[in-house]
C-alpha positions in Angstrom: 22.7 -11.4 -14.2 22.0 -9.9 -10.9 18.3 -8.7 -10.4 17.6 -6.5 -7.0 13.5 -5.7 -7.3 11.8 -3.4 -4.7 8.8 -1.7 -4.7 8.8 1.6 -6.6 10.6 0.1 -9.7 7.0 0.4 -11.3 8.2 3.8 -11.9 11.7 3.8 -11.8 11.7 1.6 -14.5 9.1 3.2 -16.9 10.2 1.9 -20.7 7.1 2.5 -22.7 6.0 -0.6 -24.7 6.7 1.2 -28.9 4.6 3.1 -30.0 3.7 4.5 -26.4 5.6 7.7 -24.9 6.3 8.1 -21.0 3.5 10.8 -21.2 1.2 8.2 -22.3 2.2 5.9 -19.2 2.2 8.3 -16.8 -1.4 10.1 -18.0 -2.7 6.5 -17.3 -0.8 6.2 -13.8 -2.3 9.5 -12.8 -5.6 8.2 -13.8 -5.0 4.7 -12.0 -3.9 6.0 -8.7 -7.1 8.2 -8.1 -9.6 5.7 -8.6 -9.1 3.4 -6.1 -7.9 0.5 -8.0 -5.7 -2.0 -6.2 -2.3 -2.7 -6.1 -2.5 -5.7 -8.6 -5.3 -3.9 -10.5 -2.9 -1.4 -11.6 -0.1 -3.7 -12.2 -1.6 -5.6 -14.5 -2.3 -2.3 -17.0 1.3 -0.9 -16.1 2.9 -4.7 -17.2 1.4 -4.4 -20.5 2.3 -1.0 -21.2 5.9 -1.7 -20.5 8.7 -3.3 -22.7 10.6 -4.1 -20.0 7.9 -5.2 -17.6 5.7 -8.5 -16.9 8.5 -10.8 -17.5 10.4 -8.7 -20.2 13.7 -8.3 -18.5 13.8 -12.2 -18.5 12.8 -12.4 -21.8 15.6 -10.2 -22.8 18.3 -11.6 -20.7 17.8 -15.5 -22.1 19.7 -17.4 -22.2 21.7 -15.6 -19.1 21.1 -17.1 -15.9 19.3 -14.5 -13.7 19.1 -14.0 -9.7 16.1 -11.8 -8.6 16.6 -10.5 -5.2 12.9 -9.1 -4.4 11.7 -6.9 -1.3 8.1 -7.4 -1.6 5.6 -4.4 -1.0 2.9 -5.9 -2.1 0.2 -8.5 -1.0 0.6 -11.5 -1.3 4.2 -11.2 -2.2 3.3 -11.9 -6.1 6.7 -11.5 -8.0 4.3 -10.5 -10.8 3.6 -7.9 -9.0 6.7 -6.8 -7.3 7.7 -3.7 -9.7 5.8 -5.0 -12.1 7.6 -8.4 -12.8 10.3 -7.5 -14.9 12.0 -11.2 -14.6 8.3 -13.0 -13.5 5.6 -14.6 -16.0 2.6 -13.0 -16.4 -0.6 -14.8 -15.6 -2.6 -11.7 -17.2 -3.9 -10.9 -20.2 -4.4 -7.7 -22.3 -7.8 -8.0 -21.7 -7.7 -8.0 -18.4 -5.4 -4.5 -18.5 -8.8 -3.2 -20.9 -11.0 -4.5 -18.1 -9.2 -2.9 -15.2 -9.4 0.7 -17.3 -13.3 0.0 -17.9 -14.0 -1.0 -14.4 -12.4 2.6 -13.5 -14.1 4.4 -16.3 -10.7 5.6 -17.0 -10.1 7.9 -20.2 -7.2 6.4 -21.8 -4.8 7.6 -24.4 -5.9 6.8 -28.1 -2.0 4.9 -28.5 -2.9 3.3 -25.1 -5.4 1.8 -26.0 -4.3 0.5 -29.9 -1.6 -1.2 -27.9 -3.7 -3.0 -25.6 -5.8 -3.8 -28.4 -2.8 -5.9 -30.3 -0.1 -8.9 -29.7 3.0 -6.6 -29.1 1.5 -5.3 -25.4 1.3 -9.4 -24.7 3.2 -10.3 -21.1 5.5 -13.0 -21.0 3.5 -16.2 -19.7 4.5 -18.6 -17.1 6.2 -21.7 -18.6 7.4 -19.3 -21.0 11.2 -21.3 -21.9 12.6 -17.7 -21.8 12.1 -17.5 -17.9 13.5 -21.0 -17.5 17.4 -19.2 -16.2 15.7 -17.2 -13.3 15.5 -18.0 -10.1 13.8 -15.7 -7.4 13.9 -15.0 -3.8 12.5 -12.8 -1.5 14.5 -11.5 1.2 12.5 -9.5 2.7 8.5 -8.9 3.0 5.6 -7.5 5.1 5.3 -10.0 7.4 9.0 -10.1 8.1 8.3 -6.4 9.3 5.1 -7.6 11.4 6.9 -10.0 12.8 9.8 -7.4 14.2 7.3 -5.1 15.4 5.7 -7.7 17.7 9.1 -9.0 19.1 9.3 -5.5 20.1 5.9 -5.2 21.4 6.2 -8.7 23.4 10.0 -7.5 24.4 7.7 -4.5 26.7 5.4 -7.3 28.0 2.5 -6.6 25.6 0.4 -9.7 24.1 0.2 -9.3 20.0 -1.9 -10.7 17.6 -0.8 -9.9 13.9 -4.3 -9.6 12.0 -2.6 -10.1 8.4 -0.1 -9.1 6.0 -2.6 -8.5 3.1 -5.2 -6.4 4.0 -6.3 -4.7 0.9 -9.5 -2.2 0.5 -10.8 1.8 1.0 -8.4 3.3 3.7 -11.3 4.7 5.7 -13.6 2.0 5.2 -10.2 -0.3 7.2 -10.1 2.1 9.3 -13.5 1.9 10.7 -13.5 -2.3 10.1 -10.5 -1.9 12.7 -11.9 0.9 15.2 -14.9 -1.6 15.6 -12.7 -4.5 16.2 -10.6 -2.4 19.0 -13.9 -1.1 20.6 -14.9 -5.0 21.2 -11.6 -5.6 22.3 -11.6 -2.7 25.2 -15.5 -3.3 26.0 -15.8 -7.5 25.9 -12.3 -8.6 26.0 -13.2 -10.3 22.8 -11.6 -11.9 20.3 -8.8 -10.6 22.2 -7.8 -9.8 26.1 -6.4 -6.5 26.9 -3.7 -5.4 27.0 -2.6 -6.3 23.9 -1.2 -4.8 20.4 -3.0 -5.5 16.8 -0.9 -5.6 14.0 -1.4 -5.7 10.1 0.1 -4.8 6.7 -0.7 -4.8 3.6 -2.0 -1.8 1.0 -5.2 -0.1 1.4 -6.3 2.8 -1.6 -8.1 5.9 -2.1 -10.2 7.0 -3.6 -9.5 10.7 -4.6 -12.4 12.7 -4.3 -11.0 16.0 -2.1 -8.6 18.6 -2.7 -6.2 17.6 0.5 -2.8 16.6 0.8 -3.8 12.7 0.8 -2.5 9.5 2.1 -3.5 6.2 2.3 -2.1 5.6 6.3 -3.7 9.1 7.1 -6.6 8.5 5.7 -6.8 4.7 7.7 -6.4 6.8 11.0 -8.4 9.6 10.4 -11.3 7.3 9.7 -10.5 5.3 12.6 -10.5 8.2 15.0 -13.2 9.3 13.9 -15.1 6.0 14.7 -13.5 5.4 17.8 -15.2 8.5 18.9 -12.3 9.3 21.5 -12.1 6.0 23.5 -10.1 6.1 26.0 -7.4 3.2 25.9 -7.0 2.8 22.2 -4.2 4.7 20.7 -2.7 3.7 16.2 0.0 4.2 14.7 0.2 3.9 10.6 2.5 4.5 8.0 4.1 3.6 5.1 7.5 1.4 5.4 9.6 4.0 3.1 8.9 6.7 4.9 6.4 8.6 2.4 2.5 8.2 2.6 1.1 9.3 -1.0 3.0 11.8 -2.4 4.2 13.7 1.0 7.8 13.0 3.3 5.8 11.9 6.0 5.8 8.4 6.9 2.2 8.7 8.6 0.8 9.4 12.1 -0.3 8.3 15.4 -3.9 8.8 17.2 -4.7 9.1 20.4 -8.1 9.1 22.7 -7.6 12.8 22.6 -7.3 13.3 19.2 -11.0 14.4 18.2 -10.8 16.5 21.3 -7.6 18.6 20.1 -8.8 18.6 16.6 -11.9 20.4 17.7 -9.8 23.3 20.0 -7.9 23.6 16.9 -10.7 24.5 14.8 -10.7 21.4 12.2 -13.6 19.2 11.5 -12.3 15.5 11.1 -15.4 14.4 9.2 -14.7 17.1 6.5 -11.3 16.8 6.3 -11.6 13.0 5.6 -14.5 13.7 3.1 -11.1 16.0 1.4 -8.6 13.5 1.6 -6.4 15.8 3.9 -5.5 13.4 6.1 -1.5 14.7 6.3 -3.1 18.2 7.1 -5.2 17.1 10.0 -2.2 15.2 11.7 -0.5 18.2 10.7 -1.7 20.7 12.6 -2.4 18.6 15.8 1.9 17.9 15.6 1.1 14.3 15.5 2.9 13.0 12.2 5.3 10.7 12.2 8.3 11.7 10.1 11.1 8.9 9.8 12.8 10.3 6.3 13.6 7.5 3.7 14.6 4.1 5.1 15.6 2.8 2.1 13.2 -0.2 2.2 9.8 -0.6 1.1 7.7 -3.5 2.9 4.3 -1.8 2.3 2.3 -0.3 4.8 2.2 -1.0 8.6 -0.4 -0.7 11.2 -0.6 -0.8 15.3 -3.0 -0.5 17.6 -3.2 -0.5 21.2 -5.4 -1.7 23.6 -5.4 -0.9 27.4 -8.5 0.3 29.0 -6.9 0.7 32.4 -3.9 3.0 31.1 -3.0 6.2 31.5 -5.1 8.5 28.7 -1.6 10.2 28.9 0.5 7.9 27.5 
């Protein structure tokens, strides 16, 4: 049996555990995505939901020998968390998926919650003799993608330093970790000499609290203008390998030193449109989003920042 995993098959491949319908799943999802609950957070409530998911597959396919083929958009390339490990053992428990939910103060489903609350929602556990026929590979992953964004960057002469594959957390709150890091790097030439590039991957969240059009590489950038305060020399990029950021066919955006300064002559307030989550808007209207349509991979999300005090503002 032939297994090709990618990111998305959380919800392309929804079967609800019995006794649980697909509005019960996606009630929770809806719930899940707006609280700002990591990646592996929300996987490990969507596994035990699932009869297909956290190891299931496997389960189902014994005694067949399996091949799993993964793309990994997730950190830490966790199988278990790749789609929700359909062929992976689950190291989680149903507690855990009833601690994630509390943490959240997440109104659940009545159903929801019986199932967590019995043996049937229980993953399939490492060791497990059932997963003994699959073998797994990943073939390609967020660092792969670093890694050919620097070649490129090196290939025009610029220094890179790849930050990490994994960076989790608030978008806005790694937005203005990296702005701070970049504003050391163009004032002190520390930890890093100029010119140079900064890379990183991984998935950041939100935290819904606004009425905008939302996403999480929008929401990185806004933030980060907005702490860089228009310094000149430091222009980002960020955006989301598939080419959609949230819920919008817009792969992300780029900033520039003038960015605050257009936003103003426009007549948008950046502070207010982060505090609405509208990043997509505010790129948007200043005509710089980055649109890319599907490229039919998923590698999570990327980020680029460059450093050159002595360039051209123009660039």
């Amino acid at each position: 049996m032939l297994c090709l995993i990618s990111g998305g098959g959380s919800a392309l491949l929804p079967l609800p555990l019995e006794g649980l319908t697909l509005a019960d799943k996606q009630q929770v999802n809806r719930a899940l995505l707006a609280s700002g609950a990591t990646i592996t957070e929300m996987n490990t409530v969507r596994r035990h939901l699932s009869a297909i998911k956290g190891g299931r597959l496997a389960a189902a396919a014994y005694p067949a020998r399996l091949l799993c083929l993964l793309i990994s958009d997730v950190p830490g390339d966790n199988p278990a968390d790749i789609a929700s490990g359909p062929t992976a053992g689950d190291t989680t428990t149903t507690a855990d998926a009833l601690a994630v939910l509390q943490r959240y103060d997440i109104d659940i489903p009545a159903a929801v919650r019986s199932a967590l609350s019995s043996a049937a929602a229980e993953t399939i556990k490492p060791g497990d003799p059932r997963l003994a026929q699959a073998e797994t590979r990943i073939i390609a992953a967020p660092l792969m993608a670093l890694q050919a964004a620097a070649e490129v960057a090196r290939s025009e002469g610029l220094p890179v330093h790849i930050l990490g594959d994994a960076i989790e957390g608030e978008a806005r709150d790694v937005g203005k970790v990296m702005a701070g890091l970049a504003l050391h790097t163009a004032a002190h030439y520390q930890p890093f000499k100029p010119p140079c590039v900064l890379l990183s991957g991984g998935e950041t969240t939100v935290t819904v609290r606004g009425q905008g059009r939302g996403g999480r590489n929008v929401e990185f950038l806004l933030a980060l203008a907005i702490a860089l305060g228009g310094r000149a020399g430091i222009w980002a990029l960020a955006g989301d390998t598939d080419g959609v950021d949230g819920l919008e066919d817009i792969a992300g955006a780029i900033a520039t030193p003038s960015t605050l300064e257009r936003a103003f002559r426009a007549g948008l307030h950046p502070r207010e449109a982060l505090a609405d989550n509208d990043g997509h808007g505010f790129f948007g209207v200043l005509g710089d989003a980055v649109l890319t349509g599907p490229t039919r991979t998923n590698v999570n999300d990327f980020r680029a920042i460059l450093i050159d005090p002595t360039a051209d503002n123009g660039l």
